[in-house]
N, C-alpha and C positions, 0 to 999 in steps of 0.2 A: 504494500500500500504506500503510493508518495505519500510525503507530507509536508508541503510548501511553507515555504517562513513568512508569515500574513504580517509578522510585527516591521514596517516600513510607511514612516510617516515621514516623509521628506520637508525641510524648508527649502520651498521654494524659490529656486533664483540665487540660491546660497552653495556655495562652492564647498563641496565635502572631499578632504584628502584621503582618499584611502589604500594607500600605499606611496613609497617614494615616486614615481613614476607616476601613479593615476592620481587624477580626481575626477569629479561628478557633480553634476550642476544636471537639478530633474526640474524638466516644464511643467506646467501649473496646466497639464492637459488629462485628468483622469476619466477614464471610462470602464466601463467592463472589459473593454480590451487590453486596456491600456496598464492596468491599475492603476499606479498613485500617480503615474506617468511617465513621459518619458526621459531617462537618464541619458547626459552628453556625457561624455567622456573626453578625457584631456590628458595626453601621453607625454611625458617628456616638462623638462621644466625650461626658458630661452627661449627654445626653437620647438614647436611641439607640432602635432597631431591632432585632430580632434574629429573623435568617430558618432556620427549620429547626431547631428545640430537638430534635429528635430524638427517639429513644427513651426512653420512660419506665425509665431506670436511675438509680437514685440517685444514682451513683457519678458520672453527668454531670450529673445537675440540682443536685450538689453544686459542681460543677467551675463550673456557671455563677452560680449565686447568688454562690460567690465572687470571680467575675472581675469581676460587676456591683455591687461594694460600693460603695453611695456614688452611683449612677448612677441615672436613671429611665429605665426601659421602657416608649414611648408605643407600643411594635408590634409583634407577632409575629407574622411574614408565616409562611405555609407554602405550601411551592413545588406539593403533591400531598400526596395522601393516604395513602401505604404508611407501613407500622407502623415503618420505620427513620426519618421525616421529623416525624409531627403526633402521637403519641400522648403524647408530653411538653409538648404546647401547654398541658392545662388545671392538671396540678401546676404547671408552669413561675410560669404565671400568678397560681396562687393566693399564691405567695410574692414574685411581682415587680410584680404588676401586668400594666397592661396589658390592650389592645384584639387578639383573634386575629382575624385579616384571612387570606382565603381565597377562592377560587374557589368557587362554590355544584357540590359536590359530589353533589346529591342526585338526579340526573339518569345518575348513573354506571351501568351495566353492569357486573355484579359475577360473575365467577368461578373459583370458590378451587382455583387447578391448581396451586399448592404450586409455582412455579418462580419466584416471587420470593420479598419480602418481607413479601405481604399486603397487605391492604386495612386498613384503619384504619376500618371501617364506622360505630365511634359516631362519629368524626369530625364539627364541626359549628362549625364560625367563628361568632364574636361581630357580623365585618364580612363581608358579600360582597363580592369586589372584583369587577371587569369591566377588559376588556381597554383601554388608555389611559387609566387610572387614574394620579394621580398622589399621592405620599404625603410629607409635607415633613416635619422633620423639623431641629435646630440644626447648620443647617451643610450637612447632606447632602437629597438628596432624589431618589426612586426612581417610577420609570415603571413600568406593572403591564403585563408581556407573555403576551396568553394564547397559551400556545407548547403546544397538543393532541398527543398522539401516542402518547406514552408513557401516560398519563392522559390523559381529557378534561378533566381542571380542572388539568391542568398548567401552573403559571403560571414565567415569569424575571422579575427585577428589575434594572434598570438605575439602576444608578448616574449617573445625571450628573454628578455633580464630577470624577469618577472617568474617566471612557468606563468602565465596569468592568461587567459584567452577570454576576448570581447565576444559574446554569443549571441550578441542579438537578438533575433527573435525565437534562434534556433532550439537554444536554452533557454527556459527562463525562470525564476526565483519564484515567482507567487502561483503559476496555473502551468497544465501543458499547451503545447503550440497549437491553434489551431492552423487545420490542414484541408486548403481549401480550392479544390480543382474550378478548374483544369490547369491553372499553373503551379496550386502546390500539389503535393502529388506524396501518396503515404509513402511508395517504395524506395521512393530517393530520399525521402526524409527518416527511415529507418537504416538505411545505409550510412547516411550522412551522423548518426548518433554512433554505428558499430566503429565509423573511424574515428569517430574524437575518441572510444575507449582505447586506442593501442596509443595515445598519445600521454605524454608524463605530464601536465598539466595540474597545478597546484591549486588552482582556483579561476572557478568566473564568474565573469562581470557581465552580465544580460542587461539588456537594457530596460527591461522593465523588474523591478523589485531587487532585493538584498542579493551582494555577491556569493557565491554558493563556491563555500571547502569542500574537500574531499570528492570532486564531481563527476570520477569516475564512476565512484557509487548512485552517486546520485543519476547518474544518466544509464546504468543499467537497471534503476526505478524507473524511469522514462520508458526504454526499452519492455519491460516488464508491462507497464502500465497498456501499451497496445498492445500489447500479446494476448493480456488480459479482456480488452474489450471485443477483440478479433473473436475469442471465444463465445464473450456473450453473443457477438452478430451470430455465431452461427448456433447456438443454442436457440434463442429466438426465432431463427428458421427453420429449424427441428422440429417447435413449438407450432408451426404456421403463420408467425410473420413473413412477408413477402415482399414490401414495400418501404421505404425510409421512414416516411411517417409512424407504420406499425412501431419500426424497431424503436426508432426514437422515444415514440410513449412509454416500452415497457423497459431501455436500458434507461435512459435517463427519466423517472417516473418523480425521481427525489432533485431535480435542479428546475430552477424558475420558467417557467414557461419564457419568458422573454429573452432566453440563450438556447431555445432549443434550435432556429433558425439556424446556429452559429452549430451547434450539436449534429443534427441533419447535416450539416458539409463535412462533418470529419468523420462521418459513417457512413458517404457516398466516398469518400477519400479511400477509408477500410475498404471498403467494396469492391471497388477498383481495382486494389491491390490484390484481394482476395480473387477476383476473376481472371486478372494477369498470371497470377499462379496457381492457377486450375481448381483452386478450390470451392467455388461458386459458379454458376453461369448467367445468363440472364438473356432476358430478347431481344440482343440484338443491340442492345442500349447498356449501357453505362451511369444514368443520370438519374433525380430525381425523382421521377416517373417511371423508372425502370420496376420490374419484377426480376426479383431476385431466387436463385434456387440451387440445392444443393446438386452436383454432379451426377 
């Protein structure tokens, strides 16, 4: 069973050190998605980094021009494309500087089912990165991991000095990720978890809620955690569910009816995966409205 760390009350706009190398500076943007919102990040002290400037709200591009007085910005990494991560990439820039560095986006599968945060479609980095990419920087210096699933240009950064990896959406501190097709995709997103385990990594920093020690553990709870639910889908189809909405009322019967929308896409996400590897079939469809059934 996870057990997510809920105690994350952040001041807002208030720059928190949490290691030699990092700090964090969270926007005053909270949602079901979001939690308490979303966490920047700032690598390096002089000459720095800064991953995930977030939403375009004044109130936090305020928050960071003054944390960065005095400083230069050689980089502003973005982890994905949703409207709570990159849409403050190009104000950010226009007042700090800086090269915005990204996964080439433009390949994405786009469908607006209102159960996250959005797509960020003008979206469009200055740098393409690619997976083992490496970015240096005075003092610190970050590995570019393309970690697919949640997004397909879902990228993590790893810190070397650190062992310390930026996980963005891919990990995260207070919920799991939802996983939401046709461009997040469960199978990539469970791959993308089995290789942060061979990785020695000390600790991460998700952008949404508290840094997570020990996170190989913790990410073979992840891992466990859709194994687990894979189960129920097909128990439930045993039973004579057949439809998403069936499944949805009786796996998730105990979460608020106004996440089940969000719930529905990560058991069409299951689905998928489960048809890709033979373990289900369906009509033809993939979606939805699909019928679903055992082999």
């Amino acid at each position: 069973m996870l057990n997510f760390d809920k105690n994350f009350s952040p001041e807002y706009g208030v720059v928190t050190r949490l290691s030699p190398l990092v700090r964090r500076i969270v926007a005053h943007n909270p949602s079901p998605f979001t939690f308490m919102g979303t966490g920047t990040y700032i690598v390096g002290q002089g000459t720095v980094a800064v991953i995930d400037p977030g939403p375009a709200m004044p109130s936090h591009l305020h928050a960071l021009e003054q944390a960065l007085e005095g400083e230069v910005v050689s980089h502003i990494l973005i982890t994905h494309n949703h409207m709570d991560h990159s849409p403050a990439a190009r104000p950010f820039q226009k007042v700090v500087g800086g090269g915005i560095y990204a996964f080439d986006p433009s390949q994405q599968t786009y469908s607006d089912n209102h159960t996250e945060e959005g797509l960020d479609t003008s979206f469009h980095p200055d740098h393409l990165l690619r997976d083992g990419d490496v970015i240096k920087g005075n003092g610190w210096t970050l590995e570019v991991l393309h970690t697919p699933g949640h997004l397909s240009n879902h990228l993590c950064f790893a810190l070397r000095e650190e062992k310390a990896l930026f996980s963005g959406d891919h990990v995260m501190g207070w919920s799991t990720t939802v996983i939401s097709p046709p461009d997040g995709h469960m199978g990539a997103y469970l791959q993308s978890l089995e290789r942060l385990l061979a990785r020695d990594d000390e600790i991460y920093y998700p952008t949404h809620g508290n840094p997570i020690p020990n996170p190989q553990h913790y990410v073979r709870g992840l891992i466990a955690h859709r194994q687990h639910r894979e189960e129920q889908i097909l128990q439930v189809i045993r039973t004579g569910a057949a439809t998403i909405p069936e499944m949805v009322d009786i796996i998730y019967a105990d979460v608020p009816s106004y996440l089940h929308p969000a719930a529905a896409r990560s058991v069409l996400a299951h689905l998928i995966h489960m048809v890709e590897d033979g373990r289900l079939v369906t009509s033809g469809h993939t979606d939805e409205q699909a019928v679903y059934r055992l082999p």
